[in-house]
C-alpha positions as semicolon CSV with decimal commas, in nm:
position;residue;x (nm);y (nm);z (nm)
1;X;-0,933;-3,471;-1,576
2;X;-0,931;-3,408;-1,197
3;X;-0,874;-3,747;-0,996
4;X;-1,102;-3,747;-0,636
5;X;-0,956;-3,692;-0,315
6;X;-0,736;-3,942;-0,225
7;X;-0,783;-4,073;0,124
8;X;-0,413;-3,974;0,330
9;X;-0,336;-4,178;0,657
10;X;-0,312;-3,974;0,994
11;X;0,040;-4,153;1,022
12;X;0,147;-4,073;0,655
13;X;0,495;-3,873;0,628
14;X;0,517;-3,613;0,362
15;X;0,775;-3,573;0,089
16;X;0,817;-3,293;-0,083
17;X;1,003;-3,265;-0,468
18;X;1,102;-3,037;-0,703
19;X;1,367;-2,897;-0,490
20;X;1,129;-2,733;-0,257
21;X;1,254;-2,664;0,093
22;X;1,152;-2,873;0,368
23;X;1,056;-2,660;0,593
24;X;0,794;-2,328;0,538
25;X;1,065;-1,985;0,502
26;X;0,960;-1,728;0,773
27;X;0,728;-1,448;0,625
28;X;0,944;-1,110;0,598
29;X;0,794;-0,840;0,795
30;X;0,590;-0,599;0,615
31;X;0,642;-0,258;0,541
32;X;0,413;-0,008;0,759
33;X;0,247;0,209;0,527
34;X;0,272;0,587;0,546
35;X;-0,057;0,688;0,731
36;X;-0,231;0,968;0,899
37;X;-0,253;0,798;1,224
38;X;-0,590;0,680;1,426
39;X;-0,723;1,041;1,391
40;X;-0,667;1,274;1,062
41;X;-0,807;1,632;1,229
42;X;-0,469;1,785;1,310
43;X;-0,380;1,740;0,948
44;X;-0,668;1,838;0,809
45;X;-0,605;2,190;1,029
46;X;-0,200;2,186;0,945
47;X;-0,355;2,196;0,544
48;X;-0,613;2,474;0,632
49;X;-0,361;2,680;0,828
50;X;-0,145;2,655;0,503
51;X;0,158;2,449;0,673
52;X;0,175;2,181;0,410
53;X;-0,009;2,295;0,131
54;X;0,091;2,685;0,107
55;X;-0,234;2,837;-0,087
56;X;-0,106;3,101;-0,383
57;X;-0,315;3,440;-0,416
58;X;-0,591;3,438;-0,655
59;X;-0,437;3,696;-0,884
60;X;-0,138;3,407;-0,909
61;X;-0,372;3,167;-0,959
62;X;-0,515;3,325;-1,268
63;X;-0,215;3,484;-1,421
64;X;-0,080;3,097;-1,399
65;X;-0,407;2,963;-1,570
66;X;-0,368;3,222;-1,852
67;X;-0,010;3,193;-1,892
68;X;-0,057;2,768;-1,932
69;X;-0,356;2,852;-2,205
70;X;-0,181;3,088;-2,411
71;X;0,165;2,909;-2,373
């Protein structure tokens, strides 16, 4: 039920309804998202080193594991 293109006039002026504005609203700046910048390496050593991601002992490890099972 689509009608063909209709041909518009290069002089032709525009009016818009519906109560939309006249003009186009200026785009809101984005948000920058949280990254690990152009290179990741001196995170992936701060993680190794134990600076962000402190590593537990084995024996915790396992006394959590059975502690969560039997729980």
């Amino acid at each position: 039920n689509r009608r063909p293109p209709a041909d518009i006039p290069d002089d032709a002026i525009i009016v818009r309804s519906a109560g939309e504005p006249f003009f186009t609203p200026p785009s809101r700046p984005r948000k920058r998202k949280l990254g690990l910048g152009p290179d990741a390496r001196p995170w992936i050593e701060k993680i190794r080193r134990g600076e962000l991601l402190p590593s537990a002992p084995i024996v915790e490890k396992v006394t959590k594991k059975y502690s969560v099972r039997e729980g």
